[in-house]
C-alpha positions in Angstrom: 54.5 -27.2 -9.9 55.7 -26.7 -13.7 58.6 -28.0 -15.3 61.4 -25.6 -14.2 59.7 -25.7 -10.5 60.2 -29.4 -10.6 64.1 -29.0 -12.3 64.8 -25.9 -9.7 63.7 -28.3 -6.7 66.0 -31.2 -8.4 68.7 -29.3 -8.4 68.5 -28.2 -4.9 68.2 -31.3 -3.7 70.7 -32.5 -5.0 73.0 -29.2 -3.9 73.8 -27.4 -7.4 71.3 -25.0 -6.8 70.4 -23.3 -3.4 67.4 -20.9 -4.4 66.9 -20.3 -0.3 70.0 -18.8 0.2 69.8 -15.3 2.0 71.8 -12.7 -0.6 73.2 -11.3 2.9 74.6 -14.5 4.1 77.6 -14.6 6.2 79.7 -17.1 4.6 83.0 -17.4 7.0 79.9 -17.7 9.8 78.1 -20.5 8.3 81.3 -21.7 6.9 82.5 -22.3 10.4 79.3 -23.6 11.7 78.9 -26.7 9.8 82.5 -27.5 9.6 82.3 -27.8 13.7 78.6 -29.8 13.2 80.3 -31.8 10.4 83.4 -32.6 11.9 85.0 -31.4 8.5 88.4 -30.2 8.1 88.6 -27.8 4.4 91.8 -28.6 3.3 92.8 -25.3 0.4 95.5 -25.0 -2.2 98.0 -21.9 -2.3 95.9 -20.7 -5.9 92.6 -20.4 -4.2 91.2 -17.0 -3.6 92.0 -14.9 -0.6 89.0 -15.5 1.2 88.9 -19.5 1.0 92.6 -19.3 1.7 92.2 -17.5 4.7 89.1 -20.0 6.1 90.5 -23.2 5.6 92.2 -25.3 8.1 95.3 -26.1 5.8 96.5 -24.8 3.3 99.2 -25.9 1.0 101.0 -27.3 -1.9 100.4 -30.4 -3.6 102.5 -32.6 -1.3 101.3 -31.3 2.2 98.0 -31.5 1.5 98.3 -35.0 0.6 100.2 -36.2 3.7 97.4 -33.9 5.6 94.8 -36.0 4.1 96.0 -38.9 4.4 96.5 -38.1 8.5 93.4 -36.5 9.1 90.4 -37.6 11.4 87.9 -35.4 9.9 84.4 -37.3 8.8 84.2 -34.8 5.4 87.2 -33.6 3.5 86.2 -30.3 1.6 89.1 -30.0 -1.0 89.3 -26.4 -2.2 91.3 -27.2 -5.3 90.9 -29.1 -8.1 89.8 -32.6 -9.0 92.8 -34.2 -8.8 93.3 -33.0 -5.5 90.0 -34.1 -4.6 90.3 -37.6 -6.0 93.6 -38.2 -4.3 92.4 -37.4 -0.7 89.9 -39.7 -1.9 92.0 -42.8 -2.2 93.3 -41.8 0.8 90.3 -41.9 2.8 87.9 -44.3 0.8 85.5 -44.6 4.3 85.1 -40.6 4.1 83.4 -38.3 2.6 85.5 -36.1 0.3 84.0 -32.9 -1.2 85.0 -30.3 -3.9 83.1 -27.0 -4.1 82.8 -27.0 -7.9 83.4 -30.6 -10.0 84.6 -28.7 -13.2 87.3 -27.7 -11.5 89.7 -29.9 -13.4 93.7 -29.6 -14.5 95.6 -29.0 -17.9 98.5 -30.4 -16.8 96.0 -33.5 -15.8 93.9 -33.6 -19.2 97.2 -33.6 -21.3 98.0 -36.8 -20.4 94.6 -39.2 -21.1 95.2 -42.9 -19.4 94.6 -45.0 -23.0 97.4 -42.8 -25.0 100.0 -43.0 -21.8 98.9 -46.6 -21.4 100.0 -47.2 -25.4 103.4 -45.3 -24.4 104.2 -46.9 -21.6 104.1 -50.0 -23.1 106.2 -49.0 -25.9 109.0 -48.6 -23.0 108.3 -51.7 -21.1 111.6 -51.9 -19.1 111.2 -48.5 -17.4 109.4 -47.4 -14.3 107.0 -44.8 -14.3 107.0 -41.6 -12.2 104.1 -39.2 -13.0 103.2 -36.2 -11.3 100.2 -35.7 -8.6 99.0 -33.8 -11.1 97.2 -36.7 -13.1 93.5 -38.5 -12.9 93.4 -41.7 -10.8 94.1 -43.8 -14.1 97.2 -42.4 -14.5 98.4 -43.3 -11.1 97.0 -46.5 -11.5 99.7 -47.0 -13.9 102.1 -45.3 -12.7 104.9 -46.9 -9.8 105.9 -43.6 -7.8 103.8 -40.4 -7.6 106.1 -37.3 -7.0 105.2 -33.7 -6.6 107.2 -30.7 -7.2 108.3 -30.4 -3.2 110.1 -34.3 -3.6 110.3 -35.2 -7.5 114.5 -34.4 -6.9 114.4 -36.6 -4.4 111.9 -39.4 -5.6 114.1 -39.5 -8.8 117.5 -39.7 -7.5 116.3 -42.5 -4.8 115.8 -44.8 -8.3 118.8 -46.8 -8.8 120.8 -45.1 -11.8 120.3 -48.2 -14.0 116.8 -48.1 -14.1 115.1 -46.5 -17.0 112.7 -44.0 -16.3 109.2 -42.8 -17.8 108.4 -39.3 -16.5 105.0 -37.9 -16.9 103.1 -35.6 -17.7 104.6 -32.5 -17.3 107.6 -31.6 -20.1 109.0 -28.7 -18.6 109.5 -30.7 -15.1 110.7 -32.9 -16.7 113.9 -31.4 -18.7 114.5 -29.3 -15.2 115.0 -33.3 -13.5 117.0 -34.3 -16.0 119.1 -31.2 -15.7 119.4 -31.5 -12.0 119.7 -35.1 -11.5 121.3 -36.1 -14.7 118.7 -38.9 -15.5 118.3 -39.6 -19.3 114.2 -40.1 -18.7 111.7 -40.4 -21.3 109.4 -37.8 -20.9 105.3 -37.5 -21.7 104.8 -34.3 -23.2 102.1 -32.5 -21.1 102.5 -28.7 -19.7 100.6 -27.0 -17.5 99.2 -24.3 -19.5 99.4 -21.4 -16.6 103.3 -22.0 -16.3 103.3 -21.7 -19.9 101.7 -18.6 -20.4 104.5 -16.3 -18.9 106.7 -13.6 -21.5 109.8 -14.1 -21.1 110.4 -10.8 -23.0 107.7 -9.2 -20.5 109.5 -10.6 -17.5 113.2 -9.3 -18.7 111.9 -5.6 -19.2 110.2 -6.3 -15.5 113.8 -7.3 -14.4 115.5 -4.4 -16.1 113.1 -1.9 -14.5 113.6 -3.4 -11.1 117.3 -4.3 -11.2 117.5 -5.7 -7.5 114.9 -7.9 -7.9 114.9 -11.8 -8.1 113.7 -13.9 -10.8 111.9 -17.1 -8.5 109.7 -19.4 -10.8 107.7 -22.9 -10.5 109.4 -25.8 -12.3 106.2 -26.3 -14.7 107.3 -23.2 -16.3 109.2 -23.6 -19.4 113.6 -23.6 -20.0 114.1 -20.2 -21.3 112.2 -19.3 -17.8 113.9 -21.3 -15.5 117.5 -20.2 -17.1 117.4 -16.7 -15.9 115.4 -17.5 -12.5 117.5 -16.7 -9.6 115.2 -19.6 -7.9 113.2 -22.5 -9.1 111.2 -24.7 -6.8 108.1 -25.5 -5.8 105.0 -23.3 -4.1 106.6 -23.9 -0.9 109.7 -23.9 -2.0 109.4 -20.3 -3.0 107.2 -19.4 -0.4 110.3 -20.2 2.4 112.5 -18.7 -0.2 110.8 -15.6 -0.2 110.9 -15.5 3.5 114.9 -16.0 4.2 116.1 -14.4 0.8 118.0 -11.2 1.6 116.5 -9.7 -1.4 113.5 -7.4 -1.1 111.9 -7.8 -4.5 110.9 -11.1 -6.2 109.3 -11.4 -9.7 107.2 -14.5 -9.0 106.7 -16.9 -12.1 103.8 -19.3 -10.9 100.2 -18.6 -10.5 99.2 -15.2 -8.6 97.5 -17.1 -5.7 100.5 -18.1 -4.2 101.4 -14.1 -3.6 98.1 -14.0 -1.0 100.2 -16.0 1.6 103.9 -14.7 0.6 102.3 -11.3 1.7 101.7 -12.8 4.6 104.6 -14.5 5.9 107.1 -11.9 4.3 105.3 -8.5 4.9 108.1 -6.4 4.1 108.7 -7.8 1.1 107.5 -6.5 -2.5 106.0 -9.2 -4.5 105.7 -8.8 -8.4 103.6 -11.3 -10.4 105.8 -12.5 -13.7 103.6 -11.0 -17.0 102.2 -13.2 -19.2 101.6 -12.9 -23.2 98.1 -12.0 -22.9 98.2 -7.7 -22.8 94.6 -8.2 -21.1 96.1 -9.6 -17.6 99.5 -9.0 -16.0 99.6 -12.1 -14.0 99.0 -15.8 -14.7 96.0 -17.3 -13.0 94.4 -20.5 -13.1 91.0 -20.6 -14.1 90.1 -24.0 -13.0 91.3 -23.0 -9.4 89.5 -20.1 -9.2 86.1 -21.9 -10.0 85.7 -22.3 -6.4 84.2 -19.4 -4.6 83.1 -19.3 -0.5 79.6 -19.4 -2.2 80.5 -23.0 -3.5 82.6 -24.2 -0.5 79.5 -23.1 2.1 77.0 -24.8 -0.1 78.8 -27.8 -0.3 79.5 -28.3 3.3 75.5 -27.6 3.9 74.5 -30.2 1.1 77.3 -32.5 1.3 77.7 -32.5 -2.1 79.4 -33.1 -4.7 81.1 -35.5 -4.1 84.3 -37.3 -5.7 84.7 -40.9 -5.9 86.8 -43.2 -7.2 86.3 -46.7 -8.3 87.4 -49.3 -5.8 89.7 -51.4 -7.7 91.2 -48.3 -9.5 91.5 -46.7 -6.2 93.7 -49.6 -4.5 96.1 -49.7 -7.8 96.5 -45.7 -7.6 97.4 -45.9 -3.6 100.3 -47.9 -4.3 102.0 -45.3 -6.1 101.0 -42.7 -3.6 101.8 -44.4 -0.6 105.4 -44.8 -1.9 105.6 -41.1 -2.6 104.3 -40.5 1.0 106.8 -43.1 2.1 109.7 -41.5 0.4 109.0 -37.7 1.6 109.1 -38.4 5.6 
């Protein structure tokens, strides 16, 4: 056997590389095979692709999907998403097996905000409590006293007695929209999410102009100038209901284009435009780490059982706290 026999073999072993598989495979077939050997439940966020979207058992924003995996009986978690996601169902369910199609699938709003340098700020500002987004590595929530998400952060911050200083990390732009709606001074980490920061505002008014009934609806990650003309601003679900019950027929959607797979359909009849961005190549904002999974990835995952995310043990019982209070606080 020569070399790249031996390192062709490793690999499939060890599930990066399937050499065996049949180019004519039926994925949502197999897909649905080993999930029902398995007993494994494929838990997807609203930016996957169409197809993964459409095969998992859940699908959902940030929140849901946590309070799914943390009630789930399923032996294996596949999390089609990205490593964060991953990693929190894993401190959820440290006895189980949790799974993510493609490790590099990993989080600019997560990588802005490294542990040591928001461990060195927080203890510049020792008085105040810490609430960081679910968008953050294990470390973060480790250090952190409430995770929120964009469905409860509202509500997570205005349950914080008013004379409590507040740290909020990492994202900037959620961050000024909390303070606007709750009138908390915070400090704030400055980390963004660099697919709700890629919109043109000047793109998105000529949009408007051409389609004058249309709503403006954009995520909270996205930046002020955004959010000041948006008709709505809330979270995936949040403008996935608000897209159903609107009485509007036209939405310009400011958040990443997966989300418009499921608006189509639960509001058929509605026309859904996805908010331009600066780039002239693409007219829509998508998220490259989230679309690094592929029903290639998820079926070869669930056949190999790998990879898969852990987390340290002691890290992982510091980051449940703060998780378990957000999960507390959203029933």
């Amino acid at each position: 056997m020569t070399l790249l026999e031996k390192a062709k073999k490793n690999l499939q072993e060890k599930g990066f590389l399937d050499v065996e598989t049949p180019k004519n495979i039926n994925y949502v077939e197999e897909i649905n095979r080993l999930r029902k050997e398995k007993n494994a439940i494929i838990l997807a966020h609203y930016y996957q692709e169409d197809a993964i979207q459409d095969i998992a058992d859940f699908v959902g924003d940030s929140l849901a999907l946590a309070q799914k995996a943390a009630t789930t009986n399923a032996d294996i978690i596949v999390f089609a998403g990205v490593h964060f996601m991953a990693e929190t169902a894993k401190i959820l369910n440290p006895t189980k097996k949790v799974l993510l199609p493609d490790l590099k699938a990993g989080c600019s709003l997560a990588d802005s905000c490294p542990p040591s340098e928001f461990a060195a700020f927080k203890k510049k500002h020792p008085n105040h409590i810490v609430v960081s987004y679910v968008n953050t590595s294990a470390e973060i929530k480790a250090l952190t006293d409430i995770v929120c998400t964009s469905s409860n952060a509202e509500k997570i911050i205005n349950s914080i007695p008013k004379d409590q200083p507040i740290i909020f990390a990492p994202d900037r732009n959620l961050g000024a929209w909390l303070v606007k709606k709750t009138g908390r001074d915070m400090v704030l980490w400055d980390g963004a999410c660099m697919v709700h920061e890629a919109f043109s505002i000047d793109k998105i008014l000529t949009l408007y102009a051409e389609n004058p009934g249309a709503e403006i609806i954009a995520h909270p990650e996205s930046e002020a100038h955004l959010l000041k003309v948006a008709k709505y601003v809330g979270s995936t679900s949040g403008l996935l209901n608000y897209v159903k019950t609107s009485k509007a027929t036209t939405f310009i959607v400011a958040t990443e284009v997966g989300i418009l797979h499921k608006m189509r359909q639960e509001s058929p009849d509605k026309i859904l435009i996805p908010a331009p961005v600066e780039d002239d190549s693409c007219n829509c904002s998508e998220c490259f780490y989230m679309k690094m999974n592929t029903m290639k990835k998820l079926y070869l995952c669930l056949k190999h059982e790998l990879p898969f995310v852990e987390v340290d043990k002691e890290l992982s019982k510091k980051a449940l706290v703060s998780i378990e209070r957000m999960l507390e606080l959203s029933k």
